[in-house]
C-alpha positions as CSV (number, residue, x, y, z in Angstrom):
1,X,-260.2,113.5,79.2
2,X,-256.7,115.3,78.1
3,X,-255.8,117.4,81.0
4,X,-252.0,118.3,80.2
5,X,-249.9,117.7,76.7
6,X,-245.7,116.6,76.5
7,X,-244.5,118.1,73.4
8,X,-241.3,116.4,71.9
9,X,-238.9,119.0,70.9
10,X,-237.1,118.5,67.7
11,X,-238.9,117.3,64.9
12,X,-242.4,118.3,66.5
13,X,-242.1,121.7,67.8
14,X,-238.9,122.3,65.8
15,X,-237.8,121.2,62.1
16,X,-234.5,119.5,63.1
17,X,-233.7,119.5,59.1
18,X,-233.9,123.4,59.0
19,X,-229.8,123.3,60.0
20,X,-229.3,122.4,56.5
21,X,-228.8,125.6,54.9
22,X,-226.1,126.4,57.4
23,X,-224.8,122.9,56.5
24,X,-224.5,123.8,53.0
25,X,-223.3,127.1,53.5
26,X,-220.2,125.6,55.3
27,X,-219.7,122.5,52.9
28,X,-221.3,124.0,49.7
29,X,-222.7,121.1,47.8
30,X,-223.4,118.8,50.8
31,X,-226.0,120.6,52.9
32,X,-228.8,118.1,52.4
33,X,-226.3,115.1,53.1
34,X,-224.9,116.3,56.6
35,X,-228.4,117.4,57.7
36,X,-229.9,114.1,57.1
37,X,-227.3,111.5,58.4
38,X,-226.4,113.6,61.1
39,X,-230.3,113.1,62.2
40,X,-229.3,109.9,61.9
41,X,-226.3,109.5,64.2
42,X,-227.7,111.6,66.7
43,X,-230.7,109.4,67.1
44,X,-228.8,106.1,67.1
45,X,-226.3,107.7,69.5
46,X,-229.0,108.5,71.8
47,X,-230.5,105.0,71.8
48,X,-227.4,102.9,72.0
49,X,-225.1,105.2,75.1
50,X,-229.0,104.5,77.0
51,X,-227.9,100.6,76.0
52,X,-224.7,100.8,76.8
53,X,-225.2,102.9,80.3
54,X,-222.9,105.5,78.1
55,X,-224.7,108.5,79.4
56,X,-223.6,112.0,77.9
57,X,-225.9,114.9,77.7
58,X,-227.6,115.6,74.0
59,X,-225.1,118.7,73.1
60,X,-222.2,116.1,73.4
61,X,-224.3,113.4,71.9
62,X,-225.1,115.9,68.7
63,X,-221.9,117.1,68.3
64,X,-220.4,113.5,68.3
65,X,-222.8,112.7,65.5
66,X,-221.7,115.9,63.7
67,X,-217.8,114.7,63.9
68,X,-219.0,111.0,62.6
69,X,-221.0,112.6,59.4
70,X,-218.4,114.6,58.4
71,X,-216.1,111.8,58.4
72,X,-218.4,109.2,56.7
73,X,-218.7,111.9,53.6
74,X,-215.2,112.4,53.9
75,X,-215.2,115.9,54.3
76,X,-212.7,118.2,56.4
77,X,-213.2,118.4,60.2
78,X,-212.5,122.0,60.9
79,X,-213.2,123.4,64.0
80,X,-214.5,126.6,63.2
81,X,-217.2,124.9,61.0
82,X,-217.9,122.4,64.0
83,X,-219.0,125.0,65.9
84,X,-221.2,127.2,63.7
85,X,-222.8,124.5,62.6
86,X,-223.8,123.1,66.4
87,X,-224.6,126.8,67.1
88,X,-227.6,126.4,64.0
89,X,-229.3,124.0,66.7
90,X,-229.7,126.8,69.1
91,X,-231.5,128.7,66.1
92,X,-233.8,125.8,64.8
93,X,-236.8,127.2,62.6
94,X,-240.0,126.5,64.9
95,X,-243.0,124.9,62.5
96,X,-245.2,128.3,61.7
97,X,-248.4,126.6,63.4
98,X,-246.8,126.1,66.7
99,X,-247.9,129.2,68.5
100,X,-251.2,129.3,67.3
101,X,-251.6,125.7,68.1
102,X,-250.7,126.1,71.8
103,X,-253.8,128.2,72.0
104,X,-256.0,126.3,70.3
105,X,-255.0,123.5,73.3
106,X,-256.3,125.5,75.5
107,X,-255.9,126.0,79.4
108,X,-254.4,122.5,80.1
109,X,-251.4,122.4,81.4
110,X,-248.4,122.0,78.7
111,X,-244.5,121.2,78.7
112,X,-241.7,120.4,76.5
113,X,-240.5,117.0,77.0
114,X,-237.4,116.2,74.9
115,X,-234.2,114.4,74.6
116,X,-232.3,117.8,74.2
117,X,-230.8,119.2,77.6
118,X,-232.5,122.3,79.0
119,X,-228.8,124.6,78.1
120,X,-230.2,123.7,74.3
121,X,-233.9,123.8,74.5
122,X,-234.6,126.7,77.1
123,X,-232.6,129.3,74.9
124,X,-234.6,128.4,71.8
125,X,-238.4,128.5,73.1
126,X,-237.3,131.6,74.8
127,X,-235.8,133.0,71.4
128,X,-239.1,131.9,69.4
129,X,-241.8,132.9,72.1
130,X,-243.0,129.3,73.0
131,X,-241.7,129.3,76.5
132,X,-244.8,132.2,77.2
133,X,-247.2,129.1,76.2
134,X,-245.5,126.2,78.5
135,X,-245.9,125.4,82.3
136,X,-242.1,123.5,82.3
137,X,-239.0,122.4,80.2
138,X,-238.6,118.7,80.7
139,X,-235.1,117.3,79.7
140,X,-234.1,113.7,79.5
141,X,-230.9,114.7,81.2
142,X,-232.5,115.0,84.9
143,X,-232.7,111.0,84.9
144,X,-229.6,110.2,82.3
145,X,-231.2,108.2,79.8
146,X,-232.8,109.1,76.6
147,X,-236.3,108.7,75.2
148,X,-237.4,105.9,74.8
149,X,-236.9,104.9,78.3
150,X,-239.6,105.1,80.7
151,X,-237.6,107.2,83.4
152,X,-237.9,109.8,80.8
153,X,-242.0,109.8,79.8
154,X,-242.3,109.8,83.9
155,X,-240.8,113.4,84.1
156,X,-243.9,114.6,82.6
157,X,-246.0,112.9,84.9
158,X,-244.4,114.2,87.9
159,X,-243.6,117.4,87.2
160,X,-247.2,118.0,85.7
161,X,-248.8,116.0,88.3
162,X,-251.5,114.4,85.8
163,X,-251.7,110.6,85.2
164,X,-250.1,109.3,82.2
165,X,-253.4,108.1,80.2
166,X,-254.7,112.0,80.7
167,X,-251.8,113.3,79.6
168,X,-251.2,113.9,75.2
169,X,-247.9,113.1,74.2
170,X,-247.1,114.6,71.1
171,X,-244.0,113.4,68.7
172,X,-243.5,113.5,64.8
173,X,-241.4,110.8,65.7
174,X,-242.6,106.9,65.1
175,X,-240.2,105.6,67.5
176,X,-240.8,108.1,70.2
177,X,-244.7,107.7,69.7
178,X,-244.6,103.9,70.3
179,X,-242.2,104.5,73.4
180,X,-244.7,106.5,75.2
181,X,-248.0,104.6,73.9
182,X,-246.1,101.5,75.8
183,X,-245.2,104.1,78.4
184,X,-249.0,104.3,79.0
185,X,-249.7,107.9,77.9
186,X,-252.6,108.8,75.2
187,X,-250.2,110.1,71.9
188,X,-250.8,112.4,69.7
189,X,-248.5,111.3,66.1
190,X,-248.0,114.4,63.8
191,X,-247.0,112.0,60.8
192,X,-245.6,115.5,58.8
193,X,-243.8,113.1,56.2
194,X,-246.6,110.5,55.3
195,X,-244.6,107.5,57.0
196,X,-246.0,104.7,57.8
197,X,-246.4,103.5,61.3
198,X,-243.3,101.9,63.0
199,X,-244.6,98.3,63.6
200,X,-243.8,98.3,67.7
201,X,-246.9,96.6,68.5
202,X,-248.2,99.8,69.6
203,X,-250.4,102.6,67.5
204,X,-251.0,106.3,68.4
205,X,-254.5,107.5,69.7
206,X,-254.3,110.6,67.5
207,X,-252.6,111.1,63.9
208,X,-252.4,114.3,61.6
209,X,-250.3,116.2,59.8
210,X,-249.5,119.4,62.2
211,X,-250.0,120.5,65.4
212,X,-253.2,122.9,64.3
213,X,-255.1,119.4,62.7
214,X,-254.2,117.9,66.3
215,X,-255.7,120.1,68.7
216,X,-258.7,120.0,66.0
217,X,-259.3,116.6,66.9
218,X,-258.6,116.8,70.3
219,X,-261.4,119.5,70.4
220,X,-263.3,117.0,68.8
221,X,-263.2,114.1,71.2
């Protein structure tokens, strides 16, 4: 039985690829490049400063992988852009089912669980009403490592205070679904881009397309 749900931040709750119209405002003609490689680096940034025992907190981390797109597709560094560009991730677009979803969950307990430090995710469930919904705002950057560690997925279970198998984890991400399945928790995978499964020797409990058609089947079970 699901007593409490960990909601990943970005990409789940939030469309990380909704900064691209302020990408291409500030480099007309590149919007959709910057947005997607700087996904990229921000990820793989995250992953290898956990590897390396490199630990910075995820604004540092994001801006870094800002600075590196710009230079791969050679274009200018300027400050000014830098930062209203890093500002759009305080403004992400939350996905339009979100709210209504958190109801349809129900009484259990919920929190945020993300790589993002609270200074980035706090202002922006505040600014789109989802902090009304959660118990907590989990951030990787109490334990200094990144998802997919374990340290992390543990914050959940002692904050929340509910065994991992009873709690839903919930990630559009592949690689942050098989990191807490091996964690131990039951996953919920909202697959919103038709992707295969990443093939971690691990598979979700729950798959669907948005956070409405998850809580469906959780219902359901």
């Amino acid at each position: 039985m699901i007593e409490g749900i960990a909601f990943d931040a970005y990409g789940t709750l939030y469309d990380v690829y909704s900064v691209e119209r302020k990408c291409e405002e500030e480099y007309p003609g590149s919007g959709a490049g910057i947005s997607r490689l700087w996904r990229q680096k921000q990820l793989e940034y995250s992953w290898l400063r956990t590897l390396m025992g490199r630990y910075v907190d995820f604004w540092h981390v994001t801006e870094d992988a800002l600075r590196y797109t710009l230079a791969e597709l050679g274009l200018a560094v300027d400050e000014g852009k830098i930062e209203a560009l890093m500002a759009s991730y305080l403004k992400l677009e939350m996905y339009p089912e979100a709210i209504e979803a958190m109801a349809r969950f129900g009484a259990r307990k919920k929190a945020i669980l993300t790589n993002g430090n609270l200074e980035m995710i706090e202002p922006l469930a505040a600014r789109t009403g989802l902090d009304a919904h959660l118990d907590a705002c989990l951030s990787a950057d109490e334990v200094g490592l990144f998802k997919t560690r374990p340290e992390v997925y543990q914050l959940a279970v002692d904050r929340l205070g509910i065994a991992r198998e009873r709690l839903l984890f919930v990630s559009s991400n592949g690689w942050d679904v098989a990191g807490a399945k091996s964690f131990g928790f039951t996953v919920g995978w909202l697959n919103r881009r038709n992707l295969p499964p990443e093939e971690l020797g691990v598979r979700a409990d729950y798959v669907a397309s948005n956070l409405l058609e998850l809580a469906e089947q959780v219902e359901e079970a």
